[in-house]
N, C-alpha and C positions, 0 to 999 in steps of 0.2 A: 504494500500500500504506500502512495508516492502520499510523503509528510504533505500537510497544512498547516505547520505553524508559521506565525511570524515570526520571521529571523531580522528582514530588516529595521534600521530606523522611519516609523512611520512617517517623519516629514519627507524622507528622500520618495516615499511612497507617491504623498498629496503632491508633491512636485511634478508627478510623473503621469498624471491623468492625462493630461491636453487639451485639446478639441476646442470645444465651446463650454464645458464644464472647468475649464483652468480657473476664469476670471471667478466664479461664485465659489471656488477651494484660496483661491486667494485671499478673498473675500474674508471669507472665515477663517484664515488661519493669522489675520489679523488683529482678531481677539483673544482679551486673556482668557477666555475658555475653551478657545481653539488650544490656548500654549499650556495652559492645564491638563488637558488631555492629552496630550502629545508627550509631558511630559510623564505621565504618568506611565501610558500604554508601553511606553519606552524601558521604564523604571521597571515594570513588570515583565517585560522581555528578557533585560541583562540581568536580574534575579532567575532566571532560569525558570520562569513560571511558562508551560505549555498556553500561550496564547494563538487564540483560532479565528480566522482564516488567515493563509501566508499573504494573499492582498485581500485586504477590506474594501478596498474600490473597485474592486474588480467590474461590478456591474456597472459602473461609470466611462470603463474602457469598451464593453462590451455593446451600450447603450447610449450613444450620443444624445447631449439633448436635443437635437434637431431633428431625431429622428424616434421622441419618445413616444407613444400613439396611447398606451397603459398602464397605470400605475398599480403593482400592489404590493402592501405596506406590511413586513412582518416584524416582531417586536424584536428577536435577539439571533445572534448565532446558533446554530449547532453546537454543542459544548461536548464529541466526544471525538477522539480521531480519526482523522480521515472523511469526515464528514462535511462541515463548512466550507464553502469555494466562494463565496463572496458576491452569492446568489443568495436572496431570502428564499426560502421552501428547499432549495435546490441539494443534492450532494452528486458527488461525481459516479458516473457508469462504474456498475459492481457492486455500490454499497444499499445495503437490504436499505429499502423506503423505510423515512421515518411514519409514524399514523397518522399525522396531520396531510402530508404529501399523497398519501395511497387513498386520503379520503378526497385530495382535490383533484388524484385521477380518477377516481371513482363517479363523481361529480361529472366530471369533462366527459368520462364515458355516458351515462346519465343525460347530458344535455344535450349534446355534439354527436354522438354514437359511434363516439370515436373509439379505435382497440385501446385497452389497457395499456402503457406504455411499457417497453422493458428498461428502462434506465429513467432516474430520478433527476438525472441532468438536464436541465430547464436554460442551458445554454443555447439551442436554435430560439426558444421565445424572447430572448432578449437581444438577441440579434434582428428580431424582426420588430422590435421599439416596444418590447413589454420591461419595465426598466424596475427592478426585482430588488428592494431594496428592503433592509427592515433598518428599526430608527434607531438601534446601538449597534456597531457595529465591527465588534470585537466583542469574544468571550472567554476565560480561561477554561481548562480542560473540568470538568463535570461540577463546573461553577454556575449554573444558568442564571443569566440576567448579573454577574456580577461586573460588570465594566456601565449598567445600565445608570444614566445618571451622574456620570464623568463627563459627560460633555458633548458625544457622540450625535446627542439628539439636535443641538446646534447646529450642529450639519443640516443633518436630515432633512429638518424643517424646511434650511436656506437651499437647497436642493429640490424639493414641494413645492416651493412659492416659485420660483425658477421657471419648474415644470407648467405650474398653472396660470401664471404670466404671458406663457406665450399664446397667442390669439387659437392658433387652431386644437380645433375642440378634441378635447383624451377622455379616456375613460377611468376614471379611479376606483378600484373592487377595493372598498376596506372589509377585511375580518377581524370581527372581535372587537371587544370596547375596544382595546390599545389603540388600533387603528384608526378605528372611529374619529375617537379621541383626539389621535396626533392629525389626521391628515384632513378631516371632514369641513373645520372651520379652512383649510387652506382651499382647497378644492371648490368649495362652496360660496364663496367671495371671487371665483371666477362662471359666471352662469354657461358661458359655452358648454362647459365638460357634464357630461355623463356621470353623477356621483352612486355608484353601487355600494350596500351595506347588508350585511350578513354573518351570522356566527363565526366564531373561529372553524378552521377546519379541524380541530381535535378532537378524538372522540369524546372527549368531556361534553361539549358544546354540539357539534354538525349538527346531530339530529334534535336536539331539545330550542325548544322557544326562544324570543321570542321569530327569528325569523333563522330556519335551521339552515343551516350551508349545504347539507345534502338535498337539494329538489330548489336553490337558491334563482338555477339558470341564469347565471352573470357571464357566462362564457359567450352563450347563444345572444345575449343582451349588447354586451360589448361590442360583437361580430357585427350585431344589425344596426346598432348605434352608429361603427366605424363606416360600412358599407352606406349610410344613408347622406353620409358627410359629401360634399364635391374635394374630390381629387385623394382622397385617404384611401377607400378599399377596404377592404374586408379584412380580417383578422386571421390567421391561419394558427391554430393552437394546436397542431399535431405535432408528434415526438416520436422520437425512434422506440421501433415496436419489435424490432427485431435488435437481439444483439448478434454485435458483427463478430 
């Protein structure tokens, strides 16, 4: 199993994004809570503490904001090895789904009738502008949510507003209060976009009240949302069904 931790210094990281997301990492790394975090996550690395995933922006490499069409918001990393890649839901081809993940294939199967997928890797959807972010985004090894609240969500946010600033209309799925919570005022102070809301996909929550994630159809919603827009298109949320 190819490691996921971080090794590097996380500002040479922030440095290294590009695109059209440079100037809003710049942005933030202006503030002292931007250099609080940075020092910390850092502090925790040369301690030898297992911090996950080896890049936390990854989805920002993978998802330009120019080409973001979908927003969905998870709350923290995967906190065991081998699992986090810098994708919210995602882990990489080979590692057994987590239950949140298998319930939002389940779901996709359910709406879309689309096959089961064989790998939990959610990297073809963010290459096609589903921009896979959750609002901490660093974890230590079977620490859940402990980096939450260091500063991370400062991003987040200024990456949200970003997204929902620009005129042409996205679609944002929140699950779960978290979600709700972090992205719903952002999303919702721009009327273009499409705001979806629905249970976490955990089995705690999918199937109970008050609006369950399993039978949610935000997949099918977003599709005919995007599709109805001039010059966006349709959504394409298929994944590899076969391992190679």
């Amino acid at each position: 199993m190819t490691s996921n931790r971080l090794c590097r210094p996380l500002a040479d990281l922030l440095c290294e994004v590009g695109g059209d997301w440079q100037p809003v990492i710049d942005a933030w790394r202006a503030t002292d809570e931007a250099r609080r975090l940075i020092a910390h996550v850092d502090a925790r690395v040369t301690a030898g503490a297992p911090v996950y995933p080896a890049n936390p922006l990854r989805m920002l490499q993978l998802t330009p904001l120019h080409s973001v069409r979908v927003v969905i918001v998870g709350q923290d990393p995967y906190h065991g090895p081998g699992q986090a890649q810098g994708l919210a839901f995602s882990v990489p081809a080979g590692v057994r789904l987590p239950p949140s993940l298998r319930n939002i294939f389940k779901e996709l199967q359910r709406d879309l009738g689309l096959p089961m997928p064989a790998s939990g890797d959610l990297t073809p959807w963010a290459q096609r502008g589903v921009l896979l972010t959750n609002t901490s985004l660093t974890v230590e090894d079977g620490q859940a949510g402990c980096h939450a609240g260091k500063g991370w969500e400062s991003l987040t946010r200024a990456l949200l507003t970003a997204v929902a600033q620009e005129p042409r209309p996205k679609v944002f799925m929140l699950w779960g209060n978290h979600a709700q919570a972090f992205g719903q005022p952002i999303a919702a102070a721009h009327p273009q976009h499409l705001v979806l809301t629905a249970n976490h996909p955990s089995p705690l929550s999918a199937q109970r009240p008050p609006v369950p994630f399993i039978g949610c159809g935000h997949f099918r919603r977003a599709q005919e949302f995007l599709a109805s827009q001039e010059n966006l298109g349709s959504m394409d949320w298929t994944l590899q069904t076969t391992v190679l």
